[in-house]
GULOBA-116314 format. One line per 5 residues: number of its first residue (from 1); their letters; for each residue x, y, z of N, C-alpha, C, O. Coordinates in Angstrom, 1 decimal, decimal comma. Example, Ala and Ser with C-alpha at 12.3 -4.5 7.8 and 13.67 -1.06 7.14 Angstrom:
1> as> 13,2/-5,7/7,8/12,3/-4,5/7,8/13,2/-3,3/7,8/14,2/-3,3/8,5 | 12,8/-2,2/7,1/13,7/-1,1/7,1/12,9/0,0/7,9/13,4/1,1/8,0;
REM end
This chain:
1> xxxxx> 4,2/9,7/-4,3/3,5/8,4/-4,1/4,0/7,7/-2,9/5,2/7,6/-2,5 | 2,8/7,2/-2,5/3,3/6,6/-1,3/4,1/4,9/-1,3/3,5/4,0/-1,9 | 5,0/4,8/-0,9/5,3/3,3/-0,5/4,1/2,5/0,2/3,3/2,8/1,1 | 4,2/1,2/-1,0/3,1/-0,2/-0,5/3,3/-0,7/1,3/2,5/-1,0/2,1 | 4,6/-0,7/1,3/5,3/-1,2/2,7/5,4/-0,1/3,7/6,2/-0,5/4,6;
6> xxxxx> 4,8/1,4/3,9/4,7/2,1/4,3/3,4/2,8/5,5/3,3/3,9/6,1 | 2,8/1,7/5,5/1,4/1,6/6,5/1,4/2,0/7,7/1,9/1,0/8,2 | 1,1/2,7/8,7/0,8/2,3/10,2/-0,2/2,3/10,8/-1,1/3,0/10,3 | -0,5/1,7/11,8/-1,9/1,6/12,6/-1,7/2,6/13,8/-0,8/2,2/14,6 | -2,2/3,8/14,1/-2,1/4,2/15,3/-3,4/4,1/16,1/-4,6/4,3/15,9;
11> xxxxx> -2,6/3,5/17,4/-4,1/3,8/18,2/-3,9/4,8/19,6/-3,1/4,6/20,5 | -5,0/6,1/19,6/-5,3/7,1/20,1/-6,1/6,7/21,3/-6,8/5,8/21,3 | -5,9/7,5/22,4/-6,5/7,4/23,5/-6,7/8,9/24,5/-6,0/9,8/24,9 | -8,3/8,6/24,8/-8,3/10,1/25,5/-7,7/9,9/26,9/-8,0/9,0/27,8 | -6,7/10,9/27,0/-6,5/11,5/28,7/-6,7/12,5/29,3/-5,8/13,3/29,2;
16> xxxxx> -7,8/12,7/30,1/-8,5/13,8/30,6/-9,0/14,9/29,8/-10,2/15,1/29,6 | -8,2/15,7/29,4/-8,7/16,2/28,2/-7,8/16,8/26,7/-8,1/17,8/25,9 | -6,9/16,1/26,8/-5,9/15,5/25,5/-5,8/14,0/25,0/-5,7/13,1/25,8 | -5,9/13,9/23,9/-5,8/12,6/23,5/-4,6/12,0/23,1/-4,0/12,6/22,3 | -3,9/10,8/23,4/-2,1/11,0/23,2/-2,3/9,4/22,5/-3,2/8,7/22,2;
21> xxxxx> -1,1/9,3/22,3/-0,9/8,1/21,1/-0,3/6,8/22,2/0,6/6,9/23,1 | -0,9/5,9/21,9/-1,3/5,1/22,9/0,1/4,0/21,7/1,3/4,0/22,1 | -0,2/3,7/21,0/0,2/2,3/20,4/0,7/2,9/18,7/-0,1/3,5/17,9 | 1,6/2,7/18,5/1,9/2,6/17,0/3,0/1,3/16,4/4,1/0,9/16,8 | 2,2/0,8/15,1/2,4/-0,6/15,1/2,6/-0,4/13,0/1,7/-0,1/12,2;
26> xxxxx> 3,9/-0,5/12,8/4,3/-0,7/11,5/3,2/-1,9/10,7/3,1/-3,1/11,1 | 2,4/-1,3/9,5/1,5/-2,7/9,3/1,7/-2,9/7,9/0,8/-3,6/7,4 | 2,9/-2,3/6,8/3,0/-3,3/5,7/2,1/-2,3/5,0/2,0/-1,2/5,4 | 1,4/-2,9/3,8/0,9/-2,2/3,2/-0,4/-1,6/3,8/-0,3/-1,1/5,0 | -1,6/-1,5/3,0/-2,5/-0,4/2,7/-3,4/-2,0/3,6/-3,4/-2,1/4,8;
31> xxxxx> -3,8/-2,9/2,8/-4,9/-4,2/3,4/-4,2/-4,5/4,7/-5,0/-4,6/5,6 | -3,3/-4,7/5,0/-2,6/-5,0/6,2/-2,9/-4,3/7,5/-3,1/-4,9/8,6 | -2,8/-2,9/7,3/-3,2/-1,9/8,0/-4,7/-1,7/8,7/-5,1/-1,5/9,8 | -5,2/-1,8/7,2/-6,8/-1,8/7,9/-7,3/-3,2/8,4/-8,4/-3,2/9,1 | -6,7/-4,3/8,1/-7,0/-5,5/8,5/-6,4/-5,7/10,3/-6,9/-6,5/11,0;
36> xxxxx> -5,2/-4,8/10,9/-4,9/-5,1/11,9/-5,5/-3,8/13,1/-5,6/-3,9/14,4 | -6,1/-2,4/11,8/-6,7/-1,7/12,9/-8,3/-2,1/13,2/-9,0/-1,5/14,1 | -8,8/-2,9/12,5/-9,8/-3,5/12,7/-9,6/-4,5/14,0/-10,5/-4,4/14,9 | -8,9/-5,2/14,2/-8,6/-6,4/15,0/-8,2/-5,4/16,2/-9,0/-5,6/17,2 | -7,0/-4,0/16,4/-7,1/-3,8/17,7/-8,6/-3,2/17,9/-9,2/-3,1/19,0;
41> xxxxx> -9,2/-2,9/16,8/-11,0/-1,6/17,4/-11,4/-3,0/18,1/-12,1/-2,8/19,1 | -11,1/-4,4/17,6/-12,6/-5,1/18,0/-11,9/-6,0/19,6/-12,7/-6,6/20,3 | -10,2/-5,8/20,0/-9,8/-6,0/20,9/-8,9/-5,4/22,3/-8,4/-5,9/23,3 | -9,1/-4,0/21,9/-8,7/-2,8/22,3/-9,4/-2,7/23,9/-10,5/-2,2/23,8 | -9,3/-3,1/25,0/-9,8/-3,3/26,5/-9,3/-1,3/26,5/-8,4/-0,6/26,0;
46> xxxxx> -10,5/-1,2/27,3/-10,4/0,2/28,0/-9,8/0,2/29,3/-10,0/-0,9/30,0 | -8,8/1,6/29,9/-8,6/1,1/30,9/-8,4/1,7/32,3/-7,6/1,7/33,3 | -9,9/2,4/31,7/-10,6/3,2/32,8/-12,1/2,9/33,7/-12,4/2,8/34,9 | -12,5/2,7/32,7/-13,7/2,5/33,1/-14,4/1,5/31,8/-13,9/1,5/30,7 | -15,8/0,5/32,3/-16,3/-0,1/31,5/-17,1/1,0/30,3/-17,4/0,4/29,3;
51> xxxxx> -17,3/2,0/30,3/-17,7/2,9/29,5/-17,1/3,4/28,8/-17,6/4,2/28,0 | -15,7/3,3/28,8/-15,0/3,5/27,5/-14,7/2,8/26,5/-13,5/2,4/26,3 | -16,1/2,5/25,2/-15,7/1,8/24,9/-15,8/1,9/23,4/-15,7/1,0/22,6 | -16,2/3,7/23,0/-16,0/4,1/21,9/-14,7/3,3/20,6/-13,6/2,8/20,9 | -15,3/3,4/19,4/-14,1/2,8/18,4/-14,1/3,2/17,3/-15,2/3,4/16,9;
56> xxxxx> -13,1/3,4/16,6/-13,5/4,1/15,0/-12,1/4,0/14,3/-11,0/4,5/14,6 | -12,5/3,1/13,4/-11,4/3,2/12,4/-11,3/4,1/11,2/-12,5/4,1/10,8 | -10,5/5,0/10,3/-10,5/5,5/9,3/-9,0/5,9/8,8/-8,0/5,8/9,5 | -9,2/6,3/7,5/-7,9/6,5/7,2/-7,2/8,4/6,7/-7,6/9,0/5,8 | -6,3/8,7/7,6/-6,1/9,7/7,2/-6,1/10,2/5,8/-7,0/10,8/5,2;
61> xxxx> -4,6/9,6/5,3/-4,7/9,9/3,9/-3,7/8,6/3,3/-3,0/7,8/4,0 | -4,0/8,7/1,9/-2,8/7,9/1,2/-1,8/8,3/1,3/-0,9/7,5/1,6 | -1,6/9,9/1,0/-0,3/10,9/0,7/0,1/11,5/1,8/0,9/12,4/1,8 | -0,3/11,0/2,8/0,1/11,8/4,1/1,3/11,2/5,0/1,7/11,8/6,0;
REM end
């Protein structure tokens, strides 16, 4: 079972044609997590071009 205090938000980014881990941010529990990866999808600036402005939140797993 997983720990309540065990959360993280990762945020992913394509570079050229690998995607590498841009941001990883300890977020507390389970509501915490989806409440702050919501907040970077809706403030996340691209920072390539104005067309990068794909966003998607989801969650791997509980047990993972």
């Amino acid at each position: 079972m997983v720990s309540d205090d065990q959360w993280y938000v990762l945020v992913e980014a394509n570079s050229g044609s690998e995607w590498r881990l841009k941001k990883k941010q300890h977020a507390g529990d389970r509501e915490a997590a989806l409440s702050k990866a919501a907040e970077i999808c809706r403030t996340w600036g691209p920072t390539h071009s104005p067309d990068d402005s794909g966003r998607a939140v989801f969650e791997i797993s509980e047990t993972s």
